[in-house]
N, C-alpha and C positions, 0 to 999 in steps of 0.2 A: 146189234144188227148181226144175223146170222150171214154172211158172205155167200158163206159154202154153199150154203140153200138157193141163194141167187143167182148160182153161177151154177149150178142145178140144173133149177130150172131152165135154166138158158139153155144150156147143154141137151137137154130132152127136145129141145123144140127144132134142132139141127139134126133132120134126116141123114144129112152126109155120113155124119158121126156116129149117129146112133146104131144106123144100118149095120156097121162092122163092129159094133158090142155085142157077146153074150144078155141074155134075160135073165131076170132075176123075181121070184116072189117075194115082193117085201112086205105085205103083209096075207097072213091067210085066208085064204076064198076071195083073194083078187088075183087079176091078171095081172101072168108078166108083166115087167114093165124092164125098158134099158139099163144094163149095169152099170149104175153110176152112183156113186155110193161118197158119204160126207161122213166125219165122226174119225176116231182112231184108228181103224184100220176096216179092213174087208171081210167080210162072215167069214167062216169056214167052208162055210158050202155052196158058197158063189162061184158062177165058172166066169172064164174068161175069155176073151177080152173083156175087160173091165175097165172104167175110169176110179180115181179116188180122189175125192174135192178136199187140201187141210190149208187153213190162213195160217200164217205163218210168224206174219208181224203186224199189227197195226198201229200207225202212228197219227196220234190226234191230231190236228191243228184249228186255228180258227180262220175267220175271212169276212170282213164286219160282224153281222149281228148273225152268223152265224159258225156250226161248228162240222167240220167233217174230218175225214181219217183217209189215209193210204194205207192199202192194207196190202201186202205180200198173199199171193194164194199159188200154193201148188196143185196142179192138176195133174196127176200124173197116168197115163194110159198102160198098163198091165194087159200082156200078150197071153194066149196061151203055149204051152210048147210045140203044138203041131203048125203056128204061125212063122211064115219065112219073116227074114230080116225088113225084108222091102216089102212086104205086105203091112206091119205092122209101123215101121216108118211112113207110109201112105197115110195111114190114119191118122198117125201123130199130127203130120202135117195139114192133115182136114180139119183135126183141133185146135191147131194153133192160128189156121188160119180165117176160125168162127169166132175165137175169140179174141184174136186182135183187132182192137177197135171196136169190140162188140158194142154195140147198142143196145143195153140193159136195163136203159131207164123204166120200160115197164114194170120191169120183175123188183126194183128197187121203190115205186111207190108204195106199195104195200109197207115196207119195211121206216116208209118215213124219210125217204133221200130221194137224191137225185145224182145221176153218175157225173163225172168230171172227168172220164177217160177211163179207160180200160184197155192198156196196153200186153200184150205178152211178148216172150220171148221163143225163139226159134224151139223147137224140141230137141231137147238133149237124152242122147242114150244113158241107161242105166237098169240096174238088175234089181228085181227084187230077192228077197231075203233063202228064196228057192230056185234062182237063179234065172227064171222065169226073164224074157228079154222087154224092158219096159221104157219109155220114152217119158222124163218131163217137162210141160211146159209151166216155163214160171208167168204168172201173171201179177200184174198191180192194177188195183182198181183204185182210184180215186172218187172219193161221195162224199158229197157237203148236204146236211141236214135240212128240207125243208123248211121254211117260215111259218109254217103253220100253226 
């Protein structure tokens, strides 16, 4: 189960949020579409605001005849430099506050689960590697597998 991808799409489907991301082509002769981006790191040539989806930990368990996982996800939101402190904290907090408690069971049928909670954490300040001022929110998702 890709996570990243489901906390994605969720993420696209929240106006709040998306509205204060840069666009991104991700693939050619399509439209923009929201900087939100899953995998190792960010293109080079994406601008910012930007989000970036990486799990962190998942830990299996079972629960009768079935089997699901906790999994650790960082989301973390990337400013640009011309963003103030308190603009880009605003947003952090429209993040944190779409995915706390998210209701994600749609985007996880596809995948063969069913959510068991989707909890995150306040947004914490932090910089990326160009000093760039960036906010993360830790998330746990909880998903037990289907009977099908």
């Amino acid at each position: 189960m890709m996570i990243e991808g489901v906390l994605e799409q969720f993420i696209l489907t929240q106006d709040a949020v998306t509205g204060g991301l840069a666009t991104y082509e991700f693939t050619t002769g399509q439209a923009e579409t929201p900087a939100v981006f899953t995998g190792r790191v960010i293109p080079d040539d994406a601008e910012y605001p930007a989000i970036h989806i990486e799990s962190t930990s998942p830990d299996d368990f079972s629960c009768r005849d079935a089997t699901g996982a906790e999994i650790e996800v960082d989301v973390t939101l990337y400013a640009n430099k011309e963003m103030s402190q308190a603009t880009i904290r605003a947003l952090a907090w429209t993040l944190y506050q779409a995915l706390n408690r998210a209701d994600i069971d749609s985007f996880l049928q596809d995948e063969g689960y069913e959510s068991w909670g989707c909890i995150a954490l306040p947004p914490v300040p932090t910089n990326d590697d160009d000093s760039f001022p960036a906010f993360l929110v830790r998330t746990t998702v909880r998903v037990l597998q289907n009977g099908e």
